[in-house]
DRENDO-1510 file (C-alpha; in Angstrom, 1 decimal, always signed):
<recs>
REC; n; res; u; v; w
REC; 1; UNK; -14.6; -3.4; -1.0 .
REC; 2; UNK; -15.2; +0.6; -0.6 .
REC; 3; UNK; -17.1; +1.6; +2.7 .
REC; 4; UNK; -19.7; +3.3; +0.5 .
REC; 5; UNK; -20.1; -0.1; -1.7 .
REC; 6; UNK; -21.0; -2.0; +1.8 .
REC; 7; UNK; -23.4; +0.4; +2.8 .
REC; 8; UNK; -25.0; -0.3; -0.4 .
REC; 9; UNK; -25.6; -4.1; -0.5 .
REC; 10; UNK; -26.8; -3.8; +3.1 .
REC; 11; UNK; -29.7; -1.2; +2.0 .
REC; 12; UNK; -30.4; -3.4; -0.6 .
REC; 13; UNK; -31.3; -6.4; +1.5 .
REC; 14; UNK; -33.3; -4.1; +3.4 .
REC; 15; UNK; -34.9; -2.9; +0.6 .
REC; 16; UNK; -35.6; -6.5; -0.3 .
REC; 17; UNK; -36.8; -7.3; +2.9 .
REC; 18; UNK; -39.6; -4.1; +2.8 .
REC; 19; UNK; -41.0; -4.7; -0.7 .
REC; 20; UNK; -41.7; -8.6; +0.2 .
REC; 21; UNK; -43.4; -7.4; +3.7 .
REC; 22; UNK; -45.9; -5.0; +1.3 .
REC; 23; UNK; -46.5; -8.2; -0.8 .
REC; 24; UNK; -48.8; -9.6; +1.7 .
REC; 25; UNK; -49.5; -9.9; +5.8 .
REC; 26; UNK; -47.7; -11.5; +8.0 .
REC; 27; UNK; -49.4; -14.1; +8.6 .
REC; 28; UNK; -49.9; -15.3; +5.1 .
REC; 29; UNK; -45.6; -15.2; +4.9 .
REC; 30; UNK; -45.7; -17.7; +7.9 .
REC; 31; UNK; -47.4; -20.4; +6.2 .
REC; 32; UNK; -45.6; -20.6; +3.4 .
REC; 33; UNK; -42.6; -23.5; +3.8 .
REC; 34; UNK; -39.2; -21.5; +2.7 .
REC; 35; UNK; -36.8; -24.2; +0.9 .
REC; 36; UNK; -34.7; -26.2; +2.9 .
REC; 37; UNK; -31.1; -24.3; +3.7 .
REC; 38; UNK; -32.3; -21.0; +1.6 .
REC; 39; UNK; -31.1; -17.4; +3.2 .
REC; 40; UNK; -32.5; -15.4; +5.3 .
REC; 41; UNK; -33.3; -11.9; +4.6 .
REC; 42; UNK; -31.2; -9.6; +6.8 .
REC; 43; UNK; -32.7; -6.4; +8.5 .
REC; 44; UNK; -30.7; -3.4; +8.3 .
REC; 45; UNK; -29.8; -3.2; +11.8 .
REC; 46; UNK; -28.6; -7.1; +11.8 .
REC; 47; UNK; -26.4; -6.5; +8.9 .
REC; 48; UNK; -25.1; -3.5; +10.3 .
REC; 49; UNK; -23.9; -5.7; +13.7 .
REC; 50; UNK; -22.4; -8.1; +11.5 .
REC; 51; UNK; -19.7; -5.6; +11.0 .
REC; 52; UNK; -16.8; -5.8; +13.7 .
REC; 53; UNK; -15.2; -2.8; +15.3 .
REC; 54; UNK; -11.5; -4.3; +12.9 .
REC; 55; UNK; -13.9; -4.9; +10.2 .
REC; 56; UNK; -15.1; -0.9; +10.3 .
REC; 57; UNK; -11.8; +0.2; +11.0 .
REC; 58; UNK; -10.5; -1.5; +7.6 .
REC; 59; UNK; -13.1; +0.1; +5.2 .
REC; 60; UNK; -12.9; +3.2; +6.8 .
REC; 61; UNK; -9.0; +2.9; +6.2 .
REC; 62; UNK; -9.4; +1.8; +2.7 .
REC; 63; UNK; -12.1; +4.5; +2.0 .
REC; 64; UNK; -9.5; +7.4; +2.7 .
REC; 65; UNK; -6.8; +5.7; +0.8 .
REC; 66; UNK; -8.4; +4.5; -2.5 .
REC; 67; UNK; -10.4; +7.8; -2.6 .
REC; 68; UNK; -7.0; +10.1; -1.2 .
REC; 69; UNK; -9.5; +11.8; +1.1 .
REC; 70; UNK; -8.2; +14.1; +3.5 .
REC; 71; UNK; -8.3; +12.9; +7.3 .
REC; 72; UNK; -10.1; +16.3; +8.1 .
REC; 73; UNK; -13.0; +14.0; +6.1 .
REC; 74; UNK; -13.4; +12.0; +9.2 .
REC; 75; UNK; -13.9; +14.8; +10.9 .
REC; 76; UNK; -16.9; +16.5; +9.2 .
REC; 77; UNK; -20.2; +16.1; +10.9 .
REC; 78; UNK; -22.2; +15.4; +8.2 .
REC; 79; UNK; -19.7; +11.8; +7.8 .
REC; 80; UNK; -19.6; +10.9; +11.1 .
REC; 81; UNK; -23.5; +11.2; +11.5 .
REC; 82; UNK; -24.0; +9.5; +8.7 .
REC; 83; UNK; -21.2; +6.6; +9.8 .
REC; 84; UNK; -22.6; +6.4; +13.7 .
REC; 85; UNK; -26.0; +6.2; +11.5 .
REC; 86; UNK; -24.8; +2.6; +9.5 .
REC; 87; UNK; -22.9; +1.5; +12.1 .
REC; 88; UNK; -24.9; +1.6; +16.1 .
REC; 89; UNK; -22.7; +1.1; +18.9 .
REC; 90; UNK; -19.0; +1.3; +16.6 .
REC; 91; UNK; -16.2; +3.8; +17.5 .
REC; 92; UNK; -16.0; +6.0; +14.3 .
REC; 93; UNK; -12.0; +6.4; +13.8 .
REC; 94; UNK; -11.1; +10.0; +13.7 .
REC; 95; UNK; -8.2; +12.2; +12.3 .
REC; 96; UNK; -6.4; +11.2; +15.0 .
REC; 97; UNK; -7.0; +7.6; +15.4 .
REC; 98; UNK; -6.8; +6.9; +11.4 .
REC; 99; UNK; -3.4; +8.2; +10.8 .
REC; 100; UNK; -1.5; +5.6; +12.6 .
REC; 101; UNK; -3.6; +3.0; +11.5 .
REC; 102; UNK; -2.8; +3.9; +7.9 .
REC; 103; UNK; +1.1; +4.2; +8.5 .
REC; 104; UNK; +0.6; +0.2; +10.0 .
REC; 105; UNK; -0.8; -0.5; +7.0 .
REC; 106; UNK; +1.9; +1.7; +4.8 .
REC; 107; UNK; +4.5; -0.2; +6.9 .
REC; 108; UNK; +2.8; -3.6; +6.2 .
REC; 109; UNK; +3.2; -2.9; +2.1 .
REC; 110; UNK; +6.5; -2.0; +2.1 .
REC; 111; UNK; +7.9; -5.1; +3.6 .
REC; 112; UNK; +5.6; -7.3; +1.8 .
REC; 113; UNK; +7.2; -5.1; -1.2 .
REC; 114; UNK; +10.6; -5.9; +0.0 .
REC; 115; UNK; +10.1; -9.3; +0.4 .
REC; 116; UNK; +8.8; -9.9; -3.2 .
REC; 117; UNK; +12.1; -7.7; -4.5 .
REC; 118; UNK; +14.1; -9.9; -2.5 .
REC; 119; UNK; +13.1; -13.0; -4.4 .
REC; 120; UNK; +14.1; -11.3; -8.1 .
REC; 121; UNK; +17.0; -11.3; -10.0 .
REC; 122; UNK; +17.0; -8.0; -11.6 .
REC; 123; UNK; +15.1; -5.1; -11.6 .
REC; 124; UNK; +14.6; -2.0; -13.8 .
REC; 125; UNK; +14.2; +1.4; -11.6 .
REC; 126; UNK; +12.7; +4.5; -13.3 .
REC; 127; UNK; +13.2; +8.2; -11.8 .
REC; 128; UNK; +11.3; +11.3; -12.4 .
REC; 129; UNK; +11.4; +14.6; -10.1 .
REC; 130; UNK; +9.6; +17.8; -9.9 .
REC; 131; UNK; +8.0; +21.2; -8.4 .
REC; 132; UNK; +4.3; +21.7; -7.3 .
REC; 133; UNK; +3.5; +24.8; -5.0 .
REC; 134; UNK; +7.2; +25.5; -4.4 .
REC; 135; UNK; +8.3; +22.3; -3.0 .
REC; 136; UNK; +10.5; +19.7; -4.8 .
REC; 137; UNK; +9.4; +16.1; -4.8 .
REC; 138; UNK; +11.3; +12.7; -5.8 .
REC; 139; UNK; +9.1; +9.2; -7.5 .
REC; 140; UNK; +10.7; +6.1; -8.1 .
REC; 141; UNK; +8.9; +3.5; -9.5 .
REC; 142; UNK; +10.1; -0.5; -9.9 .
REC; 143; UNK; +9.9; -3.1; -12.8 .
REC; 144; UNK; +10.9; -6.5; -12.8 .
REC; 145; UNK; +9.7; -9.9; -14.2 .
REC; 146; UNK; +8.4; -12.1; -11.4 .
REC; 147; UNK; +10.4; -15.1; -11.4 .
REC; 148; UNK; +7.6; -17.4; -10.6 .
REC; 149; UNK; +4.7; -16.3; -12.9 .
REC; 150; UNK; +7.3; -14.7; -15.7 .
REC; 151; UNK; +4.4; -11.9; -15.4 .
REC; 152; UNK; +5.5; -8.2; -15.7 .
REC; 153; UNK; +5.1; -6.6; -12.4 .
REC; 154; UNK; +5.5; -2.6; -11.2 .
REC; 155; UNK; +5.4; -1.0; -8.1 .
REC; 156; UNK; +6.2; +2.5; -6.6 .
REC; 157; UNK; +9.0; +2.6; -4.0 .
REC; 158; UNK; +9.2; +6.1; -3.1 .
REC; 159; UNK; +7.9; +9.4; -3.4 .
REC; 160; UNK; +10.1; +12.1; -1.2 .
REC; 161; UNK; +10.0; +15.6; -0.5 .
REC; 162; UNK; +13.2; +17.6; -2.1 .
REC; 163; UNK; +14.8; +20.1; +0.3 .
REC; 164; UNK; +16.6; +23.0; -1.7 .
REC; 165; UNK; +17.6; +22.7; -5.2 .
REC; 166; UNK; +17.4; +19.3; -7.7 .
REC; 167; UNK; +20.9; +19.2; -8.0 .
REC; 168; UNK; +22.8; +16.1; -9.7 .
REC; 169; UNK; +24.3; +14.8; -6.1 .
REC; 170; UNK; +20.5; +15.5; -4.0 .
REC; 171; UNK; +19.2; +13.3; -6.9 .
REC; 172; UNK; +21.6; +10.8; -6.8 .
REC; 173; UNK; +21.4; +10.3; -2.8 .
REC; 174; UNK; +18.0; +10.1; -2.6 .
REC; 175; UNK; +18.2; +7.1; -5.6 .
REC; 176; UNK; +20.7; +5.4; -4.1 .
REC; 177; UNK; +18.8; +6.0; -0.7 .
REC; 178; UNK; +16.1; +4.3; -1.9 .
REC; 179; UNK; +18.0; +1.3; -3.3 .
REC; 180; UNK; +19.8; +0.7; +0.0 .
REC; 181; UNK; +16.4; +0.6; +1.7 .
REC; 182; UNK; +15.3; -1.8; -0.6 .
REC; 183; UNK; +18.0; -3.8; -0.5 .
REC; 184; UNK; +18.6; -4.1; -4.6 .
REC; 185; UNK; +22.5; -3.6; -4.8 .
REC; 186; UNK; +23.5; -6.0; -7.4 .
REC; 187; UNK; +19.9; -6.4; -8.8 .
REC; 188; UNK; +19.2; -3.1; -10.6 .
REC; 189; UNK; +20.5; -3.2; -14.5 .
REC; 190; UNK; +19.2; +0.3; -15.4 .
REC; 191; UNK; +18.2; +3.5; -14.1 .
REC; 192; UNK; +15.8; +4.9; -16.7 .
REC; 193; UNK; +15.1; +9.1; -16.2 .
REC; 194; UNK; +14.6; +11.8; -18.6 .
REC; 195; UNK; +17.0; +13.9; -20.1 .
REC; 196; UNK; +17.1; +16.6; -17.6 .
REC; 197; UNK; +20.8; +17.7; -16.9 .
REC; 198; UNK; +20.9; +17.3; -13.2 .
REC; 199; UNK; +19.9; +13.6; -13.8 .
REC; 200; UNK; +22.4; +13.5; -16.0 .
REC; 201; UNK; +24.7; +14.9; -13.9 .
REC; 202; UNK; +23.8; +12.8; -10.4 .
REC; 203; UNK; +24.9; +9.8; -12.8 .
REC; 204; UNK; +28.2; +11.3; -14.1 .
REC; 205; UNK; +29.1; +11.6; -10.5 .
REC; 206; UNK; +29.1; +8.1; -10.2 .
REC; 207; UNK; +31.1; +7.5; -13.2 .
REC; 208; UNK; +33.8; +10.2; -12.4 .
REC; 209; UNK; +33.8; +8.7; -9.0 .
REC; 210; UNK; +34.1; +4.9; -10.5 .
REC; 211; UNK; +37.1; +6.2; -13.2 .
REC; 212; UNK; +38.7; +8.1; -10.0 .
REC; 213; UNK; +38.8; +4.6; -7.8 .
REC; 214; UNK; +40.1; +2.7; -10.8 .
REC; 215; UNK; +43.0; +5.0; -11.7 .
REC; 216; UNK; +44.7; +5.6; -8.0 .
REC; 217; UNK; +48.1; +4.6; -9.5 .
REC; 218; UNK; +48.1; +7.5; -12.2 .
REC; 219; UNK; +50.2; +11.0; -10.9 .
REC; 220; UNK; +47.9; +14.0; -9.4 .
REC; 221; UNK; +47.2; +16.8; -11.3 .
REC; 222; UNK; +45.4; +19.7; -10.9 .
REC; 223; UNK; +41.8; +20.7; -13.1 .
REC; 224; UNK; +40.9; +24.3; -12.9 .
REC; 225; UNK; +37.3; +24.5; -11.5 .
REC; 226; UNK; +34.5; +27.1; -12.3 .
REC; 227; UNK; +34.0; +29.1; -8.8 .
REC; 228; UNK; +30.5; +29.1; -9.2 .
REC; 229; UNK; +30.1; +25.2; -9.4 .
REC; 230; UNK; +31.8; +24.9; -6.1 .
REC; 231; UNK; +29.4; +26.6; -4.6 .
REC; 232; UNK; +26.4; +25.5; -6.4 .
REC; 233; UNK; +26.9; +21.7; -6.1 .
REC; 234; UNK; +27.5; +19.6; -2.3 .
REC; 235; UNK; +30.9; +18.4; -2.1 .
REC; 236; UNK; +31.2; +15.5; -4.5 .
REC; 237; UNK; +34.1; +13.5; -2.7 .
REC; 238; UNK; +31.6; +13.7; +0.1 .
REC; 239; UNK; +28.7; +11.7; -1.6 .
REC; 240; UNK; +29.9; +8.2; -1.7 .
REC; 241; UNK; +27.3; +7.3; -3.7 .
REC; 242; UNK; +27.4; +4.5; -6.2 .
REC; 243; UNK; +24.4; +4.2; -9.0 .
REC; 244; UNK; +23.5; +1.9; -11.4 .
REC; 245; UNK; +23.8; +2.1; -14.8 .
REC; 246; UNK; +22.2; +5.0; -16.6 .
REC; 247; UNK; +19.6; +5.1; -19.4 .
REC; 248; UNK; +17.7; +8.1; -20.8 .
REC; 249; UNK; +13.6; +8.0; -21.7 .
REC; 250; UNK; +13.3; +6.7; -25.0 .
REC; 251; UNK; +10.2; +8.2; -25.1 .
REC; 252; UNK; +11.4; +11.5; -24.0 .
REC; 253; UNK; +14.3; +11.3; -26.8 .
REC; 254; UNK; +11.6; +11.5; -29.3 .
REC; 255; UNK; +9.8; +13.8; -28.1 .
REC; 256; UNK; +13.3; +16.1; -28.4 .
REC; 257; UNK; +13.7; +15.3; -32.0 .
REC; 258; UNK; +9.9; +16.6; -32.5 .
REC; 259; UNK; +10.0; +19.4; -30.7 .
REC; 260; UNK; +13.3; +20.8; -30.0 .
REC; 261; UNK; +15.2; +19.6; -33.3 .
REC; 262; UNK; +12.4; +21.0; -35.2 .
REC; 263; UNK; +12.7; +24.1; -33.5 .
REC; 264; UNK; +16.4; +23.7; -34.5 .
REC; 265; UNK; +15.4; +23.5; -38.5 .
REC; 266; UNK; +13.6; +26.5; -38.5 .
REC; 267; UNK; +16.6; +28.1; -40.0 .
REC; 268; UNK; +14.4; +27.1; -43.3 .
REC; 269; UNK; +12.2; +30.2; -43.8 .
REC; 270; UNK; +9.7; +28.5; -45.7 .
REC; 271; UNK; +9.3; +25.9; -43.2 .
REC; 272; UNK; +9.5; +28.3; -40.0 .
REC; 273; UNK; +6.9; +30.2; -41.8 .
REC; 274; UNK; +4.4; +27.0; -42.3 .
REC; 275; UNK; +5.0; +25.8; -38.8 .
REC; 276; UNK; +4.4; +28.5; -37.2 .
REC; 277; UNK; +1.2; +29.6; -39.2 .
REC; 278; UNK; -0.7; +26.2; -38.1 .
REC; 279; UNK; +0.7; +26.3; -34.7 .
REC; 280; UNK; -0.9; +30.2; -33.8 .
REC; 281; UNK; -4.4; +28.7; -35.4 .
REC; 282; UNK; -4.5; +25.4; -33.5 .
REC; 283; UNK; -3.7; +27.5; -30.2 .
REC; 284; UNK; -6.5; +29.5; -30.6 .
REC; 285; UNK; -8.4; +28.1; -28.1 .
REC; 286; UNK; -6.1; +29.4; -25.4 .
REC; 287; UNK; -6.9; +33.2; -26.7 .
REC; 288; UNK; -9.8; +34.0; -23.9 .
REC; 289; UNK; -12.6; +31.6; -22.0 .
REC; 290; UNK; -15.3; +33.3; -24.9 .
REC; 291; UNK; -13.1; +31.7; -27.5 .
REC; 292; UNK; -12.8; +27.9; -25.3 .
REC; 293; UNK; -17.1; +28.0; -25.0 .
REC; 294; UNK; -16.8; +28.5; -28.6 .
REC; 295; UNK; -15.2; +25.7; -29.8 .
REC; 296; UNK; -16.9; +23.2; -27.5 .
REC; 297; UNK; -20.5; +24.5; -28.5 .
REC; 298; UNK; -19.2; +23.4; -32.1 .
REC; 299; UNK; -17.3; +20.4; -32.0 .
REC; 300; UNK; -18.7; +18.8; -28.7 .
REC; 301; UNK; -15.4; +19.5; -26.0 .
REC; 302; UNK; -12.1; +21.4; -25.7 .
REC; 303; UNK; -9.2; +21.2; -28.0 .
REC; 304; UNK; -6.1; +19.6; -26.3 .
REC; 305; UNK; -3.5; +22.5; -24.8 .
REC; 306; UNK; +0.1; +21.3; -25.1 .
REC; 307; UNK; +2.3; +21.5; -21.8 .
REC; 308; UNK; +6.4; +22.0; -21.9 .
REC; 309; UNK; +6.5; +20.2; -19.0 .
REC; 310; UNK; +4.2; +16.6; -20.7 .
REC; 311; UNK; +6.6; +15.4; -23.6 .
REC; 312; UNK; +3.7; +14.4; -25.4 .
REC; 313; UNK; +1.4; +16.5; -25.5 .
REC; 314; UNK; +1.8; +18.6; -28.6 .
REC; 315; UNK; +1.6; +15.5; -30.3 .
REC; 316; UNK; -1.8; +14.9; -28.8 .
REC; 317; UNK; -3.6; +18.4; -29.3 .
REC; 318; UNK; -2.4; +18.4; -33.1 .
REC; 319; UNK; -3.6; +14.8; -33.7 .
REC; 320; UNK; -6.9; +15.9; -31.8 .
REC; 321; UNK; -7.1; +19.0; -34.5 .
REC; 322; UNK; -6.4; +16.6; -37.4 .
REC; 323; UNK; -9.0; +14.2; -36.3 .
REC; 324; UNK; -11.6; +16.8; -35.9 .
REC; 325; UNK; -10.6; +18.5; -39.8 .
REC; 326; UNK; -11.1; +14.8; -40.5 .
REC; 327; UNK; -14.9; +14.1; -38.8 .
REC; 328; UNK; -16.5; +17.3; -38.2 .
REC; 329; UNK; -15.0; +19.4; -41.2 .
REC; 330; UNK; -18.2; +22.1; -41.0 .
REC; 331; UNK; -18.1; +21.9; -37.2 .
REC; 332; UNK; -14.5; +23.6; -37.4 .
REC; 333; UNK; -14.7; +25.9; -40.5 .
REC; 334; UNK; -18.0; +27.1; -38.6 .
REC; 335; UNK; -15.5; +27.8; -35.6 .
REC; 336; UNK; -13.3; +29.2; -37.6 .
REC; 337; UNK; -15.7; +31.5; -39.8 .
REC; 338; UNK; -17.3; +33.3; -36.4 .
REC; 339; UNK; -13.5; +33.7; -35.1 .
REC; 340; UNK; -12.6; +35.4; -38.4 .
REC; 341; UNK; -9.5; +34.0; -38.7 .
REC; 342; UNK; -7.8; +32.9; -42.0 .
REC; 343; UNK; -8.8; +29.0; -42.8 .
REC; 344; UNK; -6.4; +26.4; -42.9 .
REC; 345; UNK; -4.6; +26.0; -46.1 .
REC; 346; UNK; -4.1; +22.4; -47.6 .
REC; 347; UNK; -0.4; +22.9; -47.1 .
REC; 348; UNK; -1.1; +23.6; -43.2 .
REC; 349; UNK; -3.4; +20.7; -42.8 .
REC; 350; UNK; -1.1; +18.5; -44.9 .
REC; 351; UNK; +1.8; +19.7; -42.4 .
REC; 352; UNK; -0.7; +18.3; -39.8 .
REC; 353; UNK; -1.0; +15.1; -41.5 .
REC; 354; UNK; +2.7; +14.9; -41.8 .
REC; 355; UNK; +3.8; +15.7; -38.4 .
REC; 356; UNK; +1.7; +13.4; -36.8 .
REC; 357; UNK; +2.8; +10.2; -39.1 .
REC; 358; UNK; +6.3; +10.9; -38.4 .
REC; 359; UNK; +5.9; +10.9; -34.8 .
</recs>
């Protein structure tokens, strides 16, 4: 339970309380026989005191967490009146006084985590990394069947900050940091990422470095070696890192046949031509904020804008565009009649059709 949700069912009891007090006097309330073992009403200010200074502490805690609020929230005077308000006579945690409580309770998950990944047999890891404002950031997520309730579970084991560049052997430390801290050496049977050539790379590491352990016996010889990859990548005989077995996004593999192995095909003038006349029409939207108000006055909200970086989400803005040729047919010829663009032609709206069922 929320802080705000408790402040709630304690106005409404007061609430409660006030309307039966209008009802009639006092007096009149004290003859009347109540039935046996039935509740009390509770003031406001006696629900409030119900509340212990732990108690407080916890759904201010959870507050900031579920909602990620800043800890400059606590901090604002408008909360804390309205906090020493609900709550006479409690110390209202601060910036100061919330952040360790918070890593207690960080600490507290992560061994109840490991505990629980102790118990299993094998678990899947996933692995995704990447840039927001300039800095580089690592997830790792968990999957596993319990072995008790045969229930699929998941759970986030890390999320760490990236110093320098996302090379193959940064990645594959940081993994195989996180599976050491865990303690799943033996337990993980796949390492599932996307098909991003530093990933690749941080697991080819560990193979070259398995193939180099297994073959000791076999004479020296000497590779020549690109200059620049000695001084782009941290020495590799250094790493002693040993990952799991490798498997790459099944999801994102489609996505690459989609996108870039259509892009491939393009060779075909005819299709190249097709593709890229209801592409520029469906991206329309993007063309100036006049254009965006448009559409949405017409068909009721914004058309979909796909990302490079989202596998998906070209997939999703034409489908969007199909279903709206589909259900609001005059809704979009109207857009397309006061942009003064050239309609879609069968052909293009069957490419739609087609694009999307082979997905």
């Amino acid at each position: 339970m929320g802080l705000y949700s408790s402040i709630d069912i304690y106005v409404k009891e007061f609430d409660k309380s006030q309307r039966e007090s209008d009802l009639g006097s006092s007096t009149k309330r004290k003859n009347v026989e109540e039935p046996e073992g039935a509740a009390k009403q509770l003031k406001l200010t006696t629900a409030f005191k119900k509340v212990s200074q732990k108690e407080l502490n916890k759904l201010i805690v959870d507050a900031v967490v579920d909602a990620m609020l800043s800890f400059s929230f606590l901090e604002n005077s408008s909360v804390r009146k309205l906090l020493e308000a609900g709550f006479p006579g409690k110390v209202i945690l601060n910036r100061k006084s919330v952040i360790p409580l918070i890593e207690k309770e960080f600490q507290k998950l992560q061994e109840d985590l490991q505990n629980e990944l102790h118990q299993q047999k094998y678990v899947c890891l996933t692995s995704d990394s990447w840039t927001s404002y300039r800095r580089a950031f690592i997830g790792v997520t968990a999957h596993w069947i319990c072995q008790k309730t045969f229930k699929r579970k998941s759970a986030a084991l890390a999320f760490k900050r990236i110093v320098g560049s996302q090379t193959g052997v940064v990645l594959a430390k940081k993994i195989e940091e996180v599976i050491t801290f865990y303690e799943l050496h033996g337990k993980v049977t796949k390492v599932i990422t996307d098909n991003g050539a530093n990933y690749v790379k941080s697991f080819k590491l560990t193979e070259e470095e398995t193939n180099t352990e297994s073959h000791d016996d076999e004479p020296e010889c000497f590779v020549p070696v690109e200059i620049t990859d000695l001084l782009s990548e941290v020495d590799v005989s250094a790493t002693n890192v040993l990952l799991p077995e490798h498997e790459r996004c099944s999801a994102h593999n489609f996505n690459l046949v989609m996108s870039k192995d259509m892009d491939a095909y393009s060779f075909s003038t005819n299709f190249a031509s097709l593709r890229d006349s209801t592409l520029s029409k469906c991206k329309e939207q993007n063309r100036s904020s006049k254009v965006a108000d448009l559409i949405k006055s017409k068909i009721g909200r914004y058309l979909l804008t796909p990302v490079c970086v989202r596998w998906n989400s070209l997939h999703k803005s034409l489908k969007l565009v199909s279903k709206v040729f589909k259900t609001q047919n005059d809704d979009i010829c109207g857009v397309i009649e006061a942009l003064k663009i050239e309609p879609f032609s069968s052909r293009e709206i069957e490419f739609l059709d087609e694009y999307i069922g082979h997905w």
